[in-house]
C-alpha positions as semicolon CSV with decimal commas, in nm:
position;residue;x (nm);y (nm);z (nm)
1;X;1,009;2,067;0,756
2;X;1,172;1,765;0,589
3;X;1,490;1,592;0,772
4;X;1,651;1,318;0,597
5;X;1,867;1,121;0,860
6;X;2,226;0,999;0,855
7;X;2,329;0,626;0,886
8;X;2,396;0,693;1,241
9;X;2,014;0,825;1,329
10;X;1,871;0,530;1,139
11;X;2,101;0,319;1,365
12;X;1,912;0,483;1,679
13;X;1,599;0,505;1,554
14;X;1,658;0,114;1,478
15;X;1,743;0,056;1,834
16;X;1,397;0,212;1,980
17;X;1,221;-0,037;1,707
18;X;1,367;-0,270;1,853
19;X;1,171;-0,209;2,139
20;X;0,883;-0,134;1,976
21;X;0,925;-0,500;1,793
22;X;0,973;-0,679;2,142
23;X;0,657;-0,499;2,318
24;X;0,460;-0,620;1,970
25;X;0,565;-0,983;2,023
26;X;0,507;-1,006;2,397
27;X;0,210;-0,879;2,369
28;X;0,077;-1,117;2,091
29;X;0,124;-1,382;2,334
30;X;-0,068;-1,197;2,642
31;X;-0,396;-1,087;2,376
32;X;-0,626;-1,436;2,512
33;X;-0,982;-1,367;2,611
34;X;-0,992;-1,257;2,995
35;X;-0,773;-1,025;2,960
36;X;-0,786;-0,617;3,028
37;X;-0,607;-0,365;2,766
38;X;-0,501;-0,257;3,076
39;X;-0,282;-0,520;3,103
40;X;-0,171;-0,507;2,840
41;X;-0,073;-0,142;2,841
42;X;0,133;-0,251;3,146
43;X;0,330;-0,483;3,021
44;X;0,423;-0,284;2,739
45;X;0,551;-0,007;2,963
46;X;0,759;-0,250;3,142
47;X;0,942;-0,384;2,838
48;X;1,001;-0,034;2,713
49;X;1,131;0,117;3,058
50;X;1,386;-0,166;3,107
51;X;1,527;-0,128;2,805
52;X;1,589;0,228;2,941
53;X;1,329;0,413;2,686
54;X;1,029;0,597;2,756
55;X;0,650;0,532;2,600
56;X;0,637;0,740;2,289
57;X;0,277;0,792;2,357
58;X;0,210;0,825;2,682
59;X;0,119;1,223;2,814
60;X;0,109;1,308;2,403
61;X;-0,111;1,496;2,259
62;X;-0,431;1,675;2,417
63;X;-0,602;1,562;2,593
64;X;-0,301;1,379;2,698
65;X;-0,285;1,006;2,597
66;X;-0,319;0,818;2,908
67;X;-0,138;0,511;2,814
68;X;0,147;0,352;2,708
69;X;-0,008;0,184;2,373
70;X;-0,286;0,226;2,184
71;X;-0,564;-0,081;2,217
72;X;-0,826;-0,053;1,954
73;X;-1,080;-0,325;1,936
74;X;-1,324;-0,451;1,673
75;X;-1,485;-0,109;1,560
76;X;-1,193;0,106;1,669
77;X;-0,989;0,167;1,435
78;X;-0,700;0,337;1,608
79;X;-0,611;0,538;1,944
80;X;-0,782;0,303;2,170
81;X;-0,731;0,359;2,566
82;X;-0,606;0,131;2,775
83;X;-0,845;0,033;3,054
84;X;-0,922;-0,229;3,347
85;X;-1,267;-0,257;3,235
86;X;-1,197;-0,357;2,859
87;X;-1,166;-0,737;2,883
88;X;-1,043;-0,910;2,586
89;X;-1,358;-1,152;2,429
90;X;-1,324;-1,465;2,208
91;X;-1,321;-1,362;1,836
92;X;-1,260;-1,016;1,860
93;X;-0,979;-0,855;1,706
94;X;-0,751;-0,540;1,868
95;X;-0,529;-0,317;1,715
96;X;-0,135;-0,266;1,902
97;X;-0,005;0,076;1,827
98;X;0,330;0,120;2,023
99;X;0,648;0,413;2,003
100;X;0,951;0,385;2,210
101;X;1,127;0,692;2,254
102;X;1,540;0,595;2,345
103;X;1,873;0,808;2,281
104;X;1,683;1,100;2,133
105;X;1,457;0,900;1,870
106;X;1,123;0,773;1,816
107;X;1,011;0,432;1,615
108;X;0,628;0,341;1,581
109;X;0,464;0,023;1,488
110;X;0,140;-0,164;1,514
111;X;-0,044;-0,532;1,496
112;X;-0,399;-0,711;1,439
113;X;-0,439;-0,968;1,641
114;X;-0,730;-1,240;1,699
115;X;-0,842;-1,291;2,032
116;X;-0,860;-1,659;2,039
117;X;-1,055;-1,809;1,737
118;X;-1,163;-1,527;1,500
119;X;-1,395;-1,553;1,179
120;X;-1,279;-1,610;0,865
121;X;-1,379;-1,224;0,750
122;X;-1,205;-1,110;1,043
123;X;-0,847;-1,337;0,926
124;X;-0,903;-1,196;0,592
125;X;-0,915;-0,848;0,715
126;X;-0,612;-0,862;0,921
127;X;-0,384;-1,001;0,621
128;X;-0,496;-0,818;0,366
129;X;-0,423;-0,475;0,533
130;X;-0,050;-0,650;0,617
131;X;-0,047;-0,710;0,251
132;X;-0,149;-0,391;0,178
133;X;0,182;-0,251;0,376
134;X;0,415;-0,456;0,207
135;X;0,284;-0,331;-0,110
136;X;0,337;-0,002;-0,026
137;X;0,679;-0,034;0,088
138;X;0,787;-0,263;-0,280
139;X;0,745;0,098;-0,401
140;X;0,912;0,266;-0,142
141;X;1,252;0,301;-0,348
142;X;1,476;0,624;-0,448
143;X;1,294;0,822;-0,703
144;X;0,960;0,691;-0,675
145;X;0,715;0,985;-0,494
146;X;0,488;0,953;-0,138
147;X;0,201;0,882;-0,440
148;X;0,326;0,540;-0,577
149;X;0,330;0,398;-0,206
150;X;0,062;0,502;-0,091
151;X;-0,153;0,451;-0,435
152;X;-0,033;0,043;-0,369
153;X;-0,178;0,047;-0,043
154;X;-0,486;0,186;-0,200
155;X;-0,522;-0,084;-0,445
156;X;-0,484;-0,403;-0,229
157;X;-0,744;-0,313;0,009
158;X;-0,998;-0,144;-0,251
159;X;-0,925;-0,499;-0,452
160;X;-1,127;-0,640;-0,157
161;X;-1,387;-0,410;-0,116
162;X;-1,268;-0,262;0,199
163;X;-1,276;0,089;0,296
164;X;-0,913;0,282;0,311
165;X;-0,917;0,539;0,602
166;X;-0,846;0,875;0,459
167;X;-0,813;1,144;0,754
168;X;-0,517;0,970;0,947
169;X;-0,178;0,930;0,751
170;X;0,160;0,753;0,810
171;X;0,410;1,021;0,879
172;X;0,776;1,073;0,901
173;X;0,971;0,968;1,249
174;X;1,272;1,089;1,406
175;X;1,341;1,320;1,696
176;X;0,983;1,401;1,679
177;X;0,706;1,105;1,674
178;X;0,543;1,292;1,430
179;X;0,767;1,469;1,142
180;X;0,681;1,574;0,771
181;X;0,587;1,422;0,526
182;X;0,241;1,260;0,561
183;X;0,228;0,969;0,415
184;X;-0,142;0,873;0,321
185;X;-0,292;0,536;0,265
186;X;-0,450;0,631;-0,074
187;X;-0,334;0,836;-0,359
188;X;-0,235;0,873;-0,705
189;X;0,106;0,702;-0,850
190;X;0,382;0,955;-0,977
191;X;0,197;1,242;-0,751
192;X;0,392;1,371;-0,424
193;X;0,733;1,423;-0,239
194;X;1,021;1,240;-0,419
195;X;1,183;1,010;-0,189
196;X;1,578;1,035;-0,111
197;X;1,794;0,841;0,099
198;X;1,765;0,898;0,488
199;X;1,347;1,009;0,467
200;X;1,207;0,768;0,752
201;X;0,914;0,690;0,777
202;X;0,612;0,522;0,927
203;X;0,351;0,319;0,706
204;X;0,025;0,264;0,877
205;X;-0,267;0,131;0,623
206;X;-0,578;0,145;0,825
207;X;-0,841;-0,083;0,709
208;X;-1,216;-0,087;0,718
209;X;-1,439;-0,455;0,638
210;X;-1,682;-0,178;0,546
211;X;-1,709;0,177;0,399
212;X;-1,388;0,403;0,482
213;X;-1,615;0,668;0,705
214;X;-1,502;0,685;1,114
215;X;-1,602;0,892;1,382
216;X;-1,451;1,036;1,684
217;X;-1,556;0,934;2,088
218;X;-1,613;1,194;2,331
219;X;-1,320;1,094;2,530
220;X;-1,100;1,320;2,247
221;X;-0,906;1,008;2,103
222;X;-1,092;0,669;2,036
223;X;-1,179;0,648;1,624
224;X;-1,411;0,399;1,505
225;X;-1,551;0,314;1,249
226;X;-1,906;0,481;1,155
227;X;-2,097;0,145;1,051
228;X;-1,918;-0,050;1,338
229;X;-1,767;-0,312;1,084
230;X;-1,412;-0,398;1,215
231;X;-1,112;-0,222;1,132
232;X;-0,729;-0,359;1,100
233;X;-0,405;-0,183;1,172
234;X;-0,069;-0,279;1,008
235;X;0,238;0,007;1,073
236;X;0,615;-0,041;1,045
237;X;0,887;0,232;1,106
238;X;1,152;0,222;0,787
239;X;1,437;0,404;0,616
240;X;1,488;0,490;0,259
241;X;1,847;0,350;0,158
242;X;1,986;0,328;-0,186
243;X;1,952;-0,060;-0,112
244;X;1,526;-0,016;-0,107
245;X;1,358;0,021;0,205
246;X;1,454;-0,135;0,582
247;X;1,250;-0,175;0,803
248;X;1,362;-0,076;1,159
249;X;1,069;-0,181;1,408
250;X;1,225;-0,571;1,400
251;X;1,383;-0,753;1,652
């Protein structure tokens, strides 16, 4: 079921992505080679319990996610699980999803970052899916439909002849991490929900170096990618105002 939100829920929701924002930029200075996801995953759950919120993610789902963030390296593509025996290399790349849950609201985000020096494929990976986000939310505005954003996103990573994933969506966020609508990272402009003032969402683009195909691990949550090319993550939590879109996972 669709829930717009007042001005007073966005304020909330704004106030766990603030959270969300400060875990992203601590942890973008910890992510050096040497260094376990594990670590990682604890300092994220530090920053969010002080702040007196709880880890969107961790216990969610089924199985239940073990940890506070999601740490997705190279290959992996999203869902990755923290661990002491995942040590960080030189030139790899790792994905930083993170949800705060504070006051009754949830707000989502995630990051690419290099792992010391990275390639120059690997660079252009990362900013082109970022690029791809922002061109999704330009069309994010009253009376434009789910298709025209996510039909944006589509077209700056297909530009580069990179693969868009297609089974896992953005998706609406509010008292539940996971609301309606879906909001995909390909489609057709003009096609889908109409969007209103107070629809909140989360835009995720999910981007492969090489074909758009992943697979599933047997530990129920790990996605990667099925030719092992790496993948890039890029996700902000915004509202729909009559101003355009705000983003809310910001410090």
């Amino acid at each position: 079921m669709l829930r717009l939100k007042s001005s007073e829920e966005i304020a909330r929701i704004r106030n766990a992505g603030r959270i969300v924002a400060e875990v992203l930029a601590t942890i973008e200075k910890l992510v050096q080679p040497g260094v376990s996801t594990l670590e990682l995953d604890a300092a994220a759950e530090s920053i969010i319990r002080k702040a007196g919120a709880v880890p969107s993610f961790l216990g969610y789902g089924e199985p239940p996610f073990p940890g506070s963030i999601c740490a997705s390296i190279d290959e992996e593509v999203v869902h990755g699980i923290p661990s002491a025996s995942r040590i960080l290399k030189e030139g790899q790349i790792i994905s930083i999803d993170v949800g705060a849950y504070l006051e009754g609201y949830h707000a989502d985000a995630a990051r690419t970052f290099g792992v010391g020096a990275i390639d120059a494929d690997k660079a252009k990976l990362i900013r082109v899916t970022e690029d791809s986000f922002w061109a999704g939310l330009a069309k994010a505005i009253v009376g434009n439909r789910i298709g025209d954003v996510s039909a944006a996103v589509q077209a700056v990573a297909e530009a580069q002849g990179y693969g868009v994933v297609r089974e896992l969506t953005g998706h609406g966020v509010g008292r539940h991490l996971h609301e309606d609508p879906d909001l995909p990272n390909y489609g057709h402009a003009g096609r889908g929900l109409r969007l209103e003032v107070g629809l909140v969402l989360a835009m995720e683009p999910m981007i492969n170096m090489g074909t758009r195909n992943i697979a599933i691990l047997e530990d129920g949550w790990t996605i990667i990618t099925k030719d092992h090319k790496p993948s890039a993550h890029y996700e902000n939590t915004f509202a729909i105002t009559a101003d355009g879109p705000v983003i809310l996972t910001a410090l």
